[in-house]
N, C-alpha and C positions, 0 to 999 in steps of 0.2 A: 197754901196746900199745893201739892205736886200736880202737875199737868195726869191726866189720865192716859193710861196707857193700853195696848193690845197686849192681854196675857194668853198662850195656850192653855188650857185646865186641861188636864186629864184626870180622869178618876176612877180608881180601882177596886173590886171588889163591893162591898156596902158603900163606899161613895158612889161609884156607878151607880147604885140601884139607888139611892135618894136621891142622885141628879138627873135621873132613867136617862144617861146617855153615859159614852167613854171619853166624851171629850167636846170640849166647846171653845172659842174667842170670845175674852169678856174684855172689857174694857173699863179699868178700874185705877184710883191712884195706885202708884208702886210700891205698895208696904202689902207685909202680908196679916197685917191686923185688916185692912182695907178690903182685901182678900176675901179672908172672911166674914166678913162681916155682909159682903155683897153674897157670898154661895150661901150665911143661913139667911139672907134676906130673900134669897129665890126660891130656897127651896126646902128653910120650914126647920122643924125641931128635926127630924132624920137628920138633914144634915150637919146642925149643930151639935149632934152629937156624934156623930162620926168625926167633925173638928175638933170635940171638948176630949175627945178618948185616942184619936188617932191623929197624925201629922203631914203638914207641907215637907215635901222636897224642892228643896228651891236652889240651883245648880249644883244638884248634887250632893248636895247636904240637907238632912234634916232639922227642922225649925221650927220653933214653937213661939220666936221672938215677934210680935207685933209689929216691931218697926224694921223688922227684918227686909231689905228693897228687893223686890220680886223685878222678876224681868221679861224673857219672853215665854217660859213654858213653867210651869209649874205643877208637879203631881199630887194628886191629893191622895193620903195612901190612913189608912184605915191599922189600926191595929196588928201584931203579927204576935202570933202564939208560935211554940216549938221551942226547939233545943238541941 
């Protein structure tokens, strides 16, 4: 298993409000299944559903991939409606 590492989270919108904050350093392996798996470990069915409906940004691209290597900053971004 990968060394753990310092991630920025930011969270926008419904993730914000299931993490009640905009942003934190977690320290986590660098895959973004690892990821997640530690934001619904802290912080419950809200947030796992805001993971299971919305997605990572992870350099600038959007990811749905598990084994996707997360790095320093990664945003958590919730659904978008419009057109």
């Amino acid at each position: 298993m990968a060394e753990p590492i310092d991630v920025t989270v930011r969270y926008f919108a419904a993730a914000a409000e299931a993490a009640g904050r905009e942003q934190e350093v977690l320290q986590v392996a660098p895959t973004a299944g690892a990821l997640r798996a530690e934001l619904t470990a802290r912080y419950g069915p809200a947030m796992a559903h805001v993971l299971q409906i919305g997605s990572l940004l992870v350099d600038g691209v959007v990811t749905r991939d598990p084994d996707r290597p997360v790095r320093a900053r990664v945003d958590v971004l919730p659904p978008f409606a419009g057109g």
